[in-house]
C-alpha atoms as one frame of an Amber mdcrd trajectory, in Angstrom:
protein
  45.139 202.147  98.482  44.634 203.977  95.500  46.031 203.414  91.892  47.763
 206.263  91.569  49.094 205.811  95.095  51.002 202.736  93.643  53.034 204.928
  91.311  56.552 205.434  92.185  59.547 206.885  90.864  62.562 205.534  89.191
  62.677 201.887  87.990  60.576 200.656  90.808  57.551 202.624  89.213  54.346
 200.686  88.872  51.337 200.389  86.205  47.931 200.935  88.306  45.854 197.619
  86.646  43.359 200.156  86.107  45.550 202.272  83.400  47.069 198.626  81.781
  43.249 197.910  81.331  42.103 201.439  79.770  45.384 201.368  77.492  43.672
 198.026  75.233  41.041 200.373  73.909  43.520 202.989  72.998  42.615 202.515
  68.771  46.108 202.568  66.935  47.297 199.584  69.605  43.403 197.990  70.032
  43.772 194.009  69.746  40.678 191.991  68.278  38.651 190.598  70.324  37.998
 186.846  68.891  38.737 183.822  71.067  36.599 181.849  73.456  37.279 179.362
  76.279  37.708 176.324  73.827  40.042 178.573  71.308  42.345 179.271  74.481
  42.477 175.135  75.968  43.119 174.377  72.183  46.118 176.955  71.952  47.004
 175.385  75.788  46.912 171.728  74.566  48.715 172.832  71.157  51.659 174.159
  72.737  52.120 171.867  75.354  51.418 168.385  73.402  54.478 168.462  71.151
  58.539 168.017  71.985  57.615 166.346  75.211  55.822 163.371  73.972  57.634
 162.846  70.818  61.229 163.164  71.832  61.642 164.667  74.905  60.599 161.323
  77.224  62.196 158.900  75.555  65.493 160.601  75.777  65.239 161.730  79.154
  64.313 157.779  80.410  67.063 156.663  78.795  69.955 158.981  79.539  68.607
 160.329  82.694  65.729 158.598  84.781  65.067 155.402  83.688  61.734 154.027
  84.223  60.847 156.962  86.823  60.354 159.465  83.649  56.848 159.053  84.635
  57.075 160.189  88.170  59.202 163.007  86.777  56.120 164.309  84.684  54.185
 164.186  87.805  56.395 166.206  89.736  57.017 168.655  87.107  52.996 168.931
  86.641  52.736 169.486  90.211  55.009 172.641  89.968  53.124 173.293  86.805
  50.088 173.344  88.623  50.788 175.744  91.666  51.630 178.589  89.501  48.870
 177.560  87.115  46.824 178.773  89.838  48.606 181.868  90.231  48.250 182.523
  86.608  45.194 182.072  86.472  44.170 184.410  89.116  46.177 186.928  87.475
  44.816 186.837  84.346  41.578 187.623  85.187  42.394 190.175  87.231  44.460
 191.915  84.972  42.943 190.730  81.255  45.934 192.551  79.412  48.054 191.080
  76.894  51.790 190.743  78.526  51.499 187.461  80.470  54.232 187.527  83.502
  55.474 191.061  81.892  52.202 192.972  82.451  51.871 191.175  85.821  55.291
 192.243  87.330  54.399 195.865  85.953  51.501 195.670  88.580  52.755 194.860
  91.572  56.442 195.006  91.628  57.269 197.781  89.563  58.885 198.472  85.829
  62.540 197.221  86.429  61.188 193.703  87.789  58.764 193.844  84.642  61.488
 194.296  81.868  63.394 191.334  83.983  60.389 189.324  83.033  59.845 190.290
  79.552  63.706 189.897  78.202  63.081 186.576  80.172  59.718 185.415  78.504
  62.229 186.062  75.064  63.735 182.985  76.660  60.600 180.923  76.514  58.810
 182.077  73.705  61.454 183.125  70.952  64.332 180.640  71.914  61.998 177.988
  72.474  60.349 178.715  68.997  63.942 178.622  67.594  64.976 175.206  69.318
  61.197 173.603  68.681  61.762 174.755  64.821  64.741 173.056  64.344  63.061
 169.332  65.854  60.134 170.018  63.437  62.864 170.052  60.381  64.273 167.123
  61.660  60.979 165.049  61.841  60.190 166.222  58.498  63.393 164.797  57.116
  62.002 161.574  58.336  58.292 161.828  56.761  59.742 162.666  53.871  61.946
 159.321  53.944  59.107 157.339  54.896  57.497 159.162  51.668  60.457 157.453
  49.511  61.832 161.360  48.957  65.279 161.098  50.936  66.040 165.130  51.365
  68.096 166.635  54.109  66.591 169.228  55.310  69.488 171.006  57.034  72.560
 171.642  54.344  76.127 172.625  55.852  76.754 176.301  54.664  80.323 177.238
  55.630  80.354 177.586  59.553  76.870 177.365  59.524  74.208 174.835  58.522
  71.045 176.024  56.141  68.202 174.634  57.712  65.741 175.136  54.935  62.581
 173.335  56.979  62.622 175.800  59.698  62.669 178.536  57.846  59.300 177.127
  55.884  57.463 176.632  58.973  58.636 179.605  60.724  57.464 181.393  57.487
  53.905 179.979  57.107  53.514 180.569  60.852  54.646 184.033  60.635  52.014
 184.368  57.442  49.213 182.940  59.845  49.582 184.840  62.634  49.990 188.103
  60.847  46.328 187.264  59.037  45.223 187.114  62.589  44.325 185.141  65.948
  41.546 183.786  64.807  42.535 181.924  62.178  45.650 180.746  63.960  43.509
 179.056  66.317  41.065 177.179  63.691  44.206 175.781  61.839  45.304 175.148
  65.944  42.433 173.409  66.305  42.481 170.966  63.344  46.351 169.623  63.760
  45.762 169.208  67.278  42.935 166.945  66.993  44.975 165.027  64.498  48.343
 164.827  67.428  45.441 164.049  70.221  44.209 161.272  68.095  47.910 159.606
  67.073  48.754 160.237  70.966  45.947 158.125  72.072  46.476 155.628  69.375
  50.243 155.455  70.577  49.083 154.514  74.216  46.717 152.101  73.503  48.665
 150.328  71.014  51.682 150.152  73.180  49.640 148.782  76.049  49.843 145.413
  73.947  53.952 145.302  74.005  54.007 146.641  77.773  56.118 143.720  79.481
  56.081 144.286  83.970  59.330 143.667  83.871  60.850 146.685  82.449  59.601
 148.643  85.576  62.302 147.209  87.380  64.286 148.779  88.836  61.693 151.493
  88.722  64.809 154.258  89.644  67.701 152.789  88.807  70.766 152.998  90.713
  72.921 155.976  90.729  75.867 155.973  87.812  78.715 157.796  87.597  80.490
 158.836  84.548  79.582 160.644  81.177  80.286 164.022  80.009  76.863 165.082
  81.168  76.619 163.472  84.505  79.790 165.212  86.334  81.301 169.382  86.315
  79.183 171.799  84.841  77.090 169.124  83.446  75.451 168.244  86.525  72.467
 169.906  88.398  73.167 172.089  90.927  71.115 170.415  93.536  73.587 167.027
  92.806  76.744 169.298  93.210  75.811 171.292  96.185  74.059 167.824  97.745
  77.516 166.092  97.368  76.294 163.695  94.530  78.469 161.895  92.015  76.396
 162.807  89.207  72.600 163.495  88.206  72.467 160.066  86.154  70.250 157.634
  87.691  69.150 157.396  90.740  67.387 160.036  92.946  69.150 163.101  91.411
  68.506 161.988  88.316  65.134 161.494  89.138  64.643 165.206  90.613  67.073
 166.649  87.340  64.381 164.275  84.721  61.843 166.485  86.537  63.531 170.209
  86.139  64.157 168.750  81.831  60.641 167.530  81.010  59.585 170.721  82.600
  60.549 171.819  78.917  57.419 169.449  77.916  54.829 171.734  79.822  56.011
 175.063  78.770  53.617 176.988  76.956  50.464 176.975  78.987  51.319 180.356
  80.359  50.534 181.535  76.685  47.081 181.868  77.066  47.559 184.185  79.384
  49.076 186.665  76.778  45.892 186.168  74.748  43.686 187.278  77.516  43.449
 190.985  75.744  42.341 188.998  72.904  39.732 187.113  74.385  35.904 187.751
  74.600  35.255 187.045  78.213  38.552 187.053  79.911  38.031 186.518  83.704
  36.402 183.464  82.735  37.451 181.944  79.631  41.353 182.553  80.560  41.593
 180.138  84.238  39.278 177.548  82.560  42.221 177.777  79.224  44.967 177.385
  81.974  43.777 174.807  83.831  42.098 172.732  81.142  44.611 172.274  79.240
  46.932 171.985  82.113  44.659 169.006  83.313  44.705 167.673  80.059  48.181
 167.513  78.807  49.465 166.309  82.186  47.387 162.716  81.661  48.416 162.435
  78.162  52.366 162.514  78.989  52.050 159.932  82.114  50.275 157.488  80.166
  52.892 157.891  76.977  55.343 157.834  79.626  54.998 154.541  81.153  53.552
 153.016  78.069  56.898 153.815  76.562  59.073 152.497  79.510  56.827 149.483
  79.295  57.736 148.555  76.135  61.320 148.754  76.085  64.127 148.632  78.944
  65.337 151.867  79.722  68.823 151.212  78.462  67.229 150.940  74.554  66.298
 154.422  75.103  70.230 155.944  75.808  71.194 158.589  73.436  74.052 156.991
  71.235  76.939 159.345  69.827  74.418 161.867  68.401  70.858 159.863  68.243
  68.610 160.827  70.701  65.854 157.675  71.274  62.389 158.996  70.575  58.737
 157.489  71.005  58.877 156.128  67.337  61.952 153.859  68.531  60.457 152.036
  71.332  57.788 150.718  68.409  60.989 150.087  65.797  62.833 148.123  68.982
  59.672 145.732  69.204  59.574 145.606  65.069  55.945 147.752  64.982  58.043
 150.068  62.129  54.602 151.345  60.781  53.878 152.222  63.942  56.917 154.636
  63.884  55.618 155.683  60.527  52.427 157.538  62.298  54.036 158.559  65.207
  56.400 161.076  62.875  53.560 162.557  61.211  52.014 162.848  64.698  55.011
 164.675  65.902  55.452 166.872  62.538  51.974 168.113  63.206  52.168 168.434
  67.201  55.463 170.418  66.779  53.810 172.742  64.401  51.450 174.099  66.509
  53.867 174.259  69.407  55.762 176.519  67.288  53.331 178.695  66.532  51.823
 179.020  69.747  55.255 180.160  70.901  55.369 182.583  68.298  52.203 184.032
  69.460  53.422 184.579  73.252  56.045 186.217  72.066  54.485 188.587  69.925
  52.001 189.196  71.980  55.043 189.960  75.012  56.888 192.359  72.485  53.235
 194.248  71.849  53.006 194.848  75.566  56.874 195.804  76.094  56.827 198.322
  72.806  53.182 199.506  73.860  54.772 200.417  77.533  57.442 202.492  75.609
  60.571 199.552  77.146  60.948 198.876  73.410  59.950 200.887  70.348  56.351
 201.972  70.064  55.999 201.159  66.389  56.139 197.397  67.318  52.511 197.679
  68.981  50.841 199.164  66.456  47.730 196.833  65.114  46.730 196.747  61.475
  43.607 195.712  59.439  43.372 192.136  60.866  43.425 193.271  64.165  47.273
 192.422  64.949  50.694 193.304  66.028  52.125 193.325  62.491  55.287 194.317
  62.964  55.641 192.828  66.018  54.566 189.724  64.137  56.985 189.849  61.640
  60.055 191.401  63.757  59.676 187.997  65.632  58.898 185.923  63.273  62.191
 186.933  61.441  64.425 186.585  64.433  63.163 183.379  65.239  63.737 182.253
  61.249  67.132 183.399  61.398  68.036 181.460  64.647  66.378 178.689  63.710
  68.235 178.426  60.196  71.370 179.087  60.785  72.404 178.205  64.724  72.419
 174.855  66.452  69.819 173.613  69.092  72.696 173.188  71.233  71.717 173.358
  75.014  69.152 175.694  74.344  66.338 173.123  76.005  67.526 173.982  79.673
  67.615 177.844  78.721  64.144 178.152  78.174  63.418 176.305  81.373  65.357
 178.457  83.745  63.417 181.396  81.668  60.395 179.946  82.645  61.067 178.960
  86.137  61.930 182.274  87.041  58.652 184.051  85.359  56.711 181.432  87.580
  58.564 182.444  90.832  57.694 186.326  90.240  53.823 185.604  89.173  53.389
 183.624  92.080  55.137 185.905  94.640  52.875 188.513  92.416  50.201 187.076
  93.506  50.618 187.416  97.300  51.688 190.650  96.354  48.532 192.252  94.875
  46.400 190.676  97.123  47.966 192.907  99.729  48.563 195.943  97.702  44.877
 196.099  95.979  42.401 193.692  98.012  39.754 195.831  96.217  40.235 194.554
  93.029  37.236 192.534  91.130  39.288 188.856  90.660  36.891 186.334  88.747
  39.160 184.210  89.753  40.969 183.536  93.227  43.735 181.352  93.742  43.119
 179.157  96.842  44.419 178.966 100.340  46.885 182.147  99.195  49.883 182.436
 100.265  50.048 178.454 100.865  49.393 177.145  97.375  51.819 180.194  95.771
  54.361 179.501  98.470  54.680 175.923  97.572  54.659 177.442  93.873  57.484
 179.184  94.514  59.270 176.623  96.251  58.606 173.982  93.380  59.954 175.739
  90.463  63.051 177.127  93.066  63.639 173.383  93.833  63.166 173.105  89.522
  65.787 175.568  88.662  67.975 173.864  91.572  68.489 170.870  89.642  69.257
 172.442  85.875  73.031 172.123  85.102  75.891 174.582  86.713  76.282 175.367
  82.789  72.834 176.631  81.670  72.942 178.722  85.188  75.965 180.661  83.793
  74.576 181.156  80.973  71.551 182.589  82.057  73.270 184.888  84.180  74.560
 186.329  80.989  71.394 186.655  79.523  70.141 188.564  81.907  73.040 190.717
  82.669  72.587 191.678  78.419  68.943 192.863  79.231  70.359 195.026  82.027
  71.990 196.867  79.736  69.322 197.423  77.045  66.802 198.813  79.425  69.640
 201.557  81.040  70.601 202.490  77.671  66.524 202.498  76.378  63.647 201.354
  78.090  64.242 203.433  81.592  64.645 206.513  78.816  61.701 206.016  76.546
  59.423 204.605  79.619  55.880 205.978  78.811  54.845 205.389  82.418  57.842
 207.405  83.274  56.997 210.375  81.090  53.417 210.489  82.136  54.559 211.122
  85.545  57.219 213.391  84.903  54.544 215.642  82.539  52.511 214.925  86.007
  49.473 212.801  84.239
């Protein structure tokens, strides 16, 4: 089949791969091309490596899984993995910055596409937002442990100032806007420093692990707490006739669909892949890497952790959440804690700006398209989105200052569930539609592996609350309405075809 024999009318249009491809040399819109296969596993390890390990495990153990946290990271990596694959195959196929967005444009057509950018906002810009906000509140405690006892978040009326995410969210902004580049060497250098406090964390902990606080490794079912029952509870647990998704095997399966938060943000270096000197190969080695990587880092925190400390130490009382540092404080290794919040300062940093540069790079492609304003992909003298750079970087600053976290954690993980569903459907897709393209890069045993892709992250969002379901709806139904009232209108695929191009 040809390209152009791809091209539709109405909202089910689609982008031949071949026009998405010509469209990055276009010179007002032209991206830089600077990064290599270690700059993209470096962005992959510095977005991943952050809320997950510091705060996010700890927590869930406690409140949620118990001991099984472990096997929850497993699970979630497994789901992780299947559309890895999928990803991967995709972007070097299709070596366009977009991600999911400019994937969707190719093989299911332009409404399906601007489903999957307003959802990536999810991901990228909320997650930024919510990741922001922890990265305040860890620097509150550095600067405590520095004898300087500052608040970084000051009440303001209805609203709270939160004066350290606005700094990083700043300086991040700054960075990216100088360019890619340098993002990733200042990437590179705080992620060796949270690699090295990680690994020092594990081995250190192996000292205080005590056998017995494996047992019971899933603890029995509980019932009770405002989180466990209603709206609180996954899905899965309230269709499936369960109590609650505390304990026991539903809270084993709903641990895995909330540490899923801890692996989002390998996808992002798939939105570099315009930026990146050798794309079909450099971009499924940056996926999987890191993937690969991350994935043995969190187990081995994971049952260090549990190992140290009975899961019940680890409960979230009134409004403090248990993190890695308390495990250490519990068995009286308080300079231990010390490191571990500097470690987590610097992993969330990069995780936020890692983030940022998804999103960007997801607005670029939207505006570029004509869905959004074509100002916002214009590049300047370092080779960048500016004002795509800054647009975001100010939205993010302003959620992240003045609104709560909140439940924000499961939004971004329906977000990303669903972007993993349509690339990995995609996948199957284009392998049908254009067998002829050149794909560095093939997924194996298709459909099998992207089946089972789909299926994990379906069985994923099954088991996120009744509550952040809603709530997505809502989302969604919002970006209905701006593409009808601007994207379908200012469409650039759309006028090329009506002008007959």
């Amino acid at each position: 089949m040809s390209p152009s024999a791809t091209r539709q009318a109405g909202i089910h249009r689609t982008k031949s791969v071949e026009q998405s491809v010509r469209e990055t040399d276009e010179p007002e819109t032209r991206l830089r091309k600077d990064l290599g296969t270690w700059d993209l596993i470096v962005f992959g390890v510095a977005v991943v490596i952050g809320a997950g390990i510091f705060t996010l495990a700890a927590s869930t153990a406690g409140d949620i899984a118990g001991p099984s946290v472990s096997l929850a990271f497993v699970l979630a990596a497994i789901a992780c993995g299947l559309a890895a694959l999928c990803y991967a195959e995709f972007a070097s196929t299709v070596p366009v910055a977009g991600s999911a967005y400019t994937f969707s444009y190719a093989t299911f057509g332009e409404f399906v596409a601007w489903i999957i950018g307003w959802d990536l906002v999810l991901e990228f810009a909320v997650g930024s937002a919510v990741v922001a906000k922890g990265w305040s509140a860890y620097l509150g405690e550095v600067l405590g442990l520095a004898g300087a006892q500052v608040d970084t978040s000051v009440p303001l009326g209805f609203f709270s100032f939160d004066w350290g995410a606005l700094l990083l969210i700043a300086v991040l902004t700054t960075l990216l806007y100088l360019g890619t580049k340098l993002s990733s060497r200042v990437n590179l250098v705080i992620t060796t420093i949270k690699v090295a406090i990680v690994l020092f964390v594990v081995v250190l902990g192996l000292f205080y692990v005590n056998a017995a606080n494996y047992e019971p490794f899933i603890p029995p079912a509980a019932e009770g707490g405002d989180s466990a029952t209603g709206l609180g509870q996954s899905l899965l647990s309230l269709l499936g006739g369960g109590a609650s998704s505390t304990y026991g095997v539903y809270g084993l399966l709903a641990a895995a669909s909330l540490v899923f938060f801890a692996f989002i943000g390998f996808d992002v270096v798939a939105t570099t892949a315009e930026e990146t000197r050798n794309p079909q190969r450099s971009v499924p080695r940056g996926i999987i890497g890191s993937l690969v990587i991350v994935t043995v880092l969190y187990v081995a925190v994971a049952l260090v952790l549990t190992g140290m400390v009975p899961y019940t130490e680890l409960a979230t009382v009134g409004e403090d959440r248990a993190t890695l540092a308390t495990a250490f404080a519990a068995r009286g290794v308080d300079w231990a804690a010390a490191i571990i919040s500097i470690g987590a300062l610097a992993g969330l940093t990069t995780v936020v700006m890692v983030l940022l540069l998804g999103q960007t790079r997801v607005l670029f492609a939207m505006s570029r398209d004509g869905l959004l304003p074509y100002g916002l992909s214009r590049t300047g003298k370092y080779g960048t989105p500016e004002r795509a750079t800054l647009l975001v970087g100010g939205a993010v600053a302003v959620a992240a200052t003045f609104f709560p976290a909140g439940a924000l954690e499961e939004m971004v993980n329906i977000g990303t569930l669903f972007a993993f569903v349509l690339v990995s459907i995609g996948v199957m897709v284009l392998r049908r539609s254009r067998p002829d393209l050149p794909r560095a890069f093939r997924t194996p045993l298709v459909p099998v592996v992207p089946v089972l892709a789909v299926l994990a992250c379906a069985w994923l969002m099954l088991n996120l609350t009744v509550e952040t379901w809603l709530r997505f709806v809502i989302w969604m139904a919002i970006g209905l309405v701006v593409y009808f009232a601007y994207g379908r209108r200012h469409s650039r695929l759309a006028q090329e075809l009506h002008a007959g191009r």
